[in-house]
N, C-alpha and C positions, 0 to 999 in steps of 0.2 A: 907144279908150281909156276907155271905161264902168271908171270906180276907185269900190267900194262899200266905206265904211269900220265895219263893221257892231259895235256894242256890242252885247253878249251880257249880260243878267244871270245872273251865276255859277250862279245857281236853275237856269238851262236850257241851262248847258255838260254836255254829256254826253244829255242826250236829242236829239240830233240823230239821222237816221235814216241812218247810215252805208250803207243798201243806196241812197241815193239821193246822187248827185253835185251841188250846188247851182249850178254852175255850169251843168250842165246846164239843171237844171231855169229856170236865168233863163233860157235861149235860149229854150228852149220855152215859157216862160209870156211871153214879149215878145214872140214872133213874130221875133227878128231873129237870122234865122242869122247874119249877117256880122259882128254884134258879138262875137260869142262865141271866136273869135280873139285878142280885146284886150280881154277883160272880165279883172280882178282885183278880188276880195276878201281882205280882208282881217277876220278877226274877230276882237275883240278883248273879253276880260274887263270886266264891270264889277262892281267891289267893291262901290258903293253907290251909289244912287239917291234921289235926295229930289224930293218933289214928287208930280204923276202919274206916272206908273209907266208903263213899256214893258218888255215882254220885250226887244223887241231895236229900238234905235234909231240908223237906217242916216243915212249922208249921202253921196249919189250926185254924184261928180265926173262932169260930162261934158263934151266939146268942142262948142263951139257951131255943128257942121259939121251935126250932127242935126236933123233937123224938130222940129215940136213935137208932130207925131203917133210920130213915132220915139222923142222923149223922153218921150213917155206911155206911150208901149209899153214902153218900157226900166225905167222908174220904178215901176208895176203890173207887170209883171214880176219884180221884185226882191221888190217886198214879198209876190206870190204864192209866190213860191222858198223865201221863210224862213218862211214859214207851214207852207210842207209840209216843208219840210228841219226844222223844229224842233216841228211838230204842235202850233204854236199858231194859236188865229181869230185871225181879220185885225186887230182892236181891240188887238191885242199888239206890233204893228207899226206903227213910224214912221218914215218916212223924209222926208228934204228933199233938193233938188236945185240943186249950184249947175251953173252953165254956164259954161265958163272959155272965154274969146275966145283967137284964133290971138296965139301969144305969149307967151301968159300959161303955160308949161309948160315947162319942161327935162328932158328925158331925156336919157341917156347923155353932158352935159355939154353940149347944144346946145339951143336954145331950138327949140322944133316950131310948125309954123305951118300952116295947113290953108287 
């Protein structure tokens, strides 16, 4: 269940490198095949930005069933993905990570517990 909720500034919708799958490319820059079955993103516009500035500023849902070398994998991962999926350096990229305990999720109208 790796859910990346990624803000795009509008400057950098459309230079994405459509010959490259980003999804992919998270699996391969985490090292975690397995995740890659239950990974979702979601990208979302941003009109405006104040303050420091980010190209794209991600917040990575994960279950707390993951290590914390899993979860560094998964987290550098992500931020390597949209570096190459959007052809911006890494300084363009931020992301946070929360960790959600068994319970704390609802799918399909039942609470998931790991």
């Amino acid at each position: 269940m790796p859910i990346a909720n990624c803000i795009i500034s509008s400057k950098y919708l459309g230079h994405d490198d459509n010959s490259k799958d980003l999804m992919r490319l998270w699996v391969e820059h985490s090292g975690i095949q397995q995740a890659g079955s239950e990974m979702t993103v979601n990208i979302i516009s941003s009109n405006s930005q104040m303050g420091k500035g980010y190209a794209v500023m991600a917040t990575l849902l994960l279950p707390s069933i993951w290590s914390k070398n899993e979860i560094s994998a998964l987290q550098k991962g992500l931020a390597r993905a949209l570096s190459v999926y959007y052809s911006l350096p890494n300084d363009q990229v931020f992301i946070t990570t929360s960790i959600l305990d068994s319970g704390f999720v609802v799918d399909n109208g039942s609470e998931v517990t790991w």
